[in-house]
N, C-alpha and C positions, 0 to 999 in steps of 0.2 A: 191483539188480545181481545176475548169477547164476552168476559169477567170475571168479577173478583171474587174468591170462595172467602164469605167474611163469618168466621165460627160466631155464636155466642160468647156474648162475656158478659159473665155474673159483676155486680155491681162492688164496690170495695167493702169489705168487713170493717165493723167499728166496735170497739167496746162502747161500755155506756157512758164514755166524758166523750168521747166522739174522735180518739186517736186512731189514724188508720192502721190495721194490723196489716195488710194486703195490696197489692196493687195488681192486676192482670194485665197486660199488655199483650198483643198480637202482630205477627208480620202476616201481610194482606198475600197470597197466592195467588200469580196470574196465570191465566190458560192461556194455549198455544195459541200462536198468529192467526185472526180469522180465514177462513178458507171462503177461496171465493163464491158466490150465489148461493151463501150459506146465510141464515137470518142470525146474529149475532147481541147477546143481551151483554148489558155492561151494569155497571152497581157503581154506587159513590157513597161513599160511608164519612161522616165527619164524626170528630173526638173529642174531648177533652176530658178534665182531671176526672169526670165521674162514670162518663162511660162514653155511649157509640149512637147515633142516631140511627132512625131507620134507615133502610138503604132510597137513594136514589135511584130510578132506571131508566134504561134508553133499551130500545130495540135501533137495529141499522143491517141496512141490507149492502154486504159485500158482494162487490163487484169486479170482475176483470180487468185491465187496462182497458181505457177505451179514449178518444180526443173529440175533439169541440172546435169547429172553424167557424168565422165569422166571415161579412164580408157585404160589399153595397152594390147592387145591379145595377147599374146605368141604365137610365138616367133618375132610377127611383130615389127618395129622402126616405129610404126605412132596411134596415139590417138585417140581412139572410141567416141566423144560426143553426145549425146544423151537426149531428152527431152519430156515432156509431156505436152510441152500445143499446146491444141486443139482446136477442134474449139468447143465454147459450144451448148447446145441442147436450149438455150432460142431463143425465135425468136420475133422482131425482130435483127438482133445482126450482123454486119460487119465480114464478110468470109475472115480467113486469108488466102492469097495464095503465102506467103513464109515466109521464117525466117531469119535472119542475123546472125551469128556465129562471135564471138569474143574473140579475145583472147590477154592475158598479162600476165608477167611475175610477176607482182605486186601482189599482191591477195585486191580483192574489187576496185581497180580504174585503172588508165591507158589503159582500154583498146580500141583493134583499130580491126575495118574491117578485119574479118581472111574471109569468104564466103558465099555468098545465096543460099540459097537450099529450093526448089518449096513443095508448100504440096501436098499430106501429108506426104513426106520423115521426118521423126524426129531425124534422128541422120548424124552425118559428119564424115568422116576417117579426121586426121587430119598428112598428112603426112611431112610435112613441118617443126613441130617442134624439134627444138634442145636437143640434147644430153644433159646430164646432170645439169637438171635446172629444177625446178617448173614451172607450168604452169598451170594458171586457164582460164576458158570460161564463156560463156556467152550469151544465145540466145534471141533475140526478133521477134516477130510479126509482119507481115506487113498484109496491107489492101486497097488494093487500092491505095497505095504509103504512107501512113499512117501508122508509125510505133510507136509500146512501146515501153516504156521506159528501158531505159538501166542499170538503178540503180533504181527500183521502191522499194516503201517500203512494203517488205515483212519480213517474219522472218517464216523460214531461207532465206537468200537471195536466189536468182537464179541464184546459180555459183558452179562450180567443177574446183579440183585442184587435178594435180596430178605430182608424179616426173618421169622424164623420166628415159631413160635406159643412163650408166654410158659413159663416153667419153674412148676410147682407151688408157690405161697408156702409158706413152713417156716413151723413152730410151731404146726400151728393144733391149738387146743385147745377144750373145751366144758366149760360150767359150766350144769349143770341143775338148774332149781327144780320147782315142781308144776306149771307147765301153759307155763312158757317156759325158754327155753334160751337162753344167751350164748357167742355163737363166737366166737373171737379169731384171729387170723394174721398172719405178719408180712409188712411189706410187699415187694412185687418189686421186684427195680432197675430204676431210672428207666431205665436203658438198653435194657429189654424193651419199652418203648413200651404196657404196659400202661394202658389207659382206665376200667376196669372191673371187679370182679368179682362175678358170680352163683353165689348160693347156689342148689342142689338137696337135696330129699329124698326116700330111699328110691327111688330113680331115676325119680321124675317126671320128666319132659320142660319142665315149668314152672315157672321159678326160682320160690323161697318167697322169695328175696328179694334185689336188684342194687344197688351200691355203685357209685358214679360214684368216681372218684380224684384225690382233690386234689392238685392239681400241685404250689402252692407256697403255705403252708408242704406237704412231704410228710410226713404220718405214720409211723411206724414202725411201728406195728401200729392193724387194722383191727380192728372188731366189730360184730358184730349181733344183735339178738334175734330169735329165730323164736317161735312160737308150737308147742303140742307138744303130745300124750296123756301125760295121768300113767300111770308103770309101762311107757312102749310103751319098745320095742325100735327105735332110729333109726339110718339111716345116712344124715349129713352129708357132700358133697362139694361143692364150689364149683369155679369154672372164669374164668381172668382173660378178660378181652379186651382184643386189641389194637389198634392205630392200624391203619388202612386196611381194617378191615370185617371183619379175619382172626379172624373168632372161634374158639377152639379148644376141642374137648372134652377135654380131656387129662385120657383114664380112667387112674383108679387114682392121681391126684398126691397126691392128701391124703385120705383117708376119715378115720371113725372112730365106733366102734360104742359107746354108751352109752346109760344107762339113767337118766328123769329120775325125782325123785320118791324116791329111795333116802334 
């Protein structure tokens, strides 16, 4: 619908003690389903015993089916979203000339103003999102200051979700002997989708050494022995991995500089 035809109504008649002779009441008339890349006005009327308020109004610009994928390039910590509505070939028909990106933590509602991007850009870096959590988006149309709808009914909706890369495990600590070393950390929450974590040293490229993660029972804290130079100077970083191939580098989560053999 793209609104309401709401007649006048006169206010109630009263003799002079103040008893109502009258009462008018109205059923509200809806227009046909909006049609799409059609600019559609709507009205909101509230009531009570004495009469009707002004109307409320929205303008919204109907749209076609269109979807929303998300998704994280390896090896980056920032979110590729991306869409396909366009502008369509019927004419006459309102030229979108940007979109609004949105984005929640919820999946299907709460969401809020993440950025505008001009057309015909179709997709957003989204580098702002947090470590270890879901995250779904959400794009709309604009036209002339005339935007779609945020929740339109479509099926599939017009949203993508995806989980980020895992947060740095706490605690990690090292215990060094003469020519090995014992690293310990505590474990991520299960809810990070964590499968894995690799150890790195002194920033090789080639883990010294990868932890697969016991589902069930979960450990609380992890550890490994690396192998080491007595007297060297090391620096220990490890890196989780997650479910669906999202491996992440996530520089700087845990280092820590020591000396074995002391």
């Amino acid at each position: 619908m793209d609104r309401i035809t709401c007649p006048t109504a006169p206010r109630p008649h009263s003799n002079s003690i103040g008893h109502i002779f009258a009462k008018i009441t109205y059923t509200p008339t809806f227009a046909a389903i909006a049609t799409p890349w059609m600019v559609n006005n709507y009205y909101v009327v509230a009531q009570n015993a004495t009469g009707f308020s002004s109307p409320t109004t929205l303008s919204s610009l109907a749209v076609s089916q269109y979807s929303v994928s998300a998704g994280i390039p390896i090896p980056t910590q920032a979110v590729t979203v991306s869409w396909n509505l366009v502008n369509p070939t019927i004419s006459p028909t309102p030229l979108i000339d940007s979109y609004d990106v949105y984005r929640s933590v919820t999946q299907g509602a709460q969401f809020t103003p993440l950025a505008i991007v001009p057309y015909p850009t179709m997709s957003y870096s989204d580098t702002t999102a947090s470590a270890g959590q879901s995250v779904y988006y959400r794009v709309t149309a604009r036209s002339k200051g005339i935007e779609s709808s945020l929740y339109p009914y479509m099926t599939p909706p017009p949203e993508s979700g995806v989980l980020t890369w895992p947060n740095g495990p706490a605690s990690f600590t090292a215990n060094g002997a003469i020519s090995l070393t014992t690293l310990y950390w505590a474990s991520s929450p299960g809810d990070q989708g964590v499968t894995s974590y690799s150890i790195y040293q002194n920033g090789n490229l080639t883990p010294v050494a990868t932890l697969a993660v016991t589902v069930s029972p979960s450990p609380t804290v992890y550890s490994v022995v690396v192998a080491d130079t007595p007297g060297a100077e090391r620096v220990i970083r490890w890196w989780p991995k997650i479910l669906e191939g999202f491996c992440r580098l996530s520089i700087g989560i845990a280092f820590l500089w020591f000396r074995s053999n002391l």
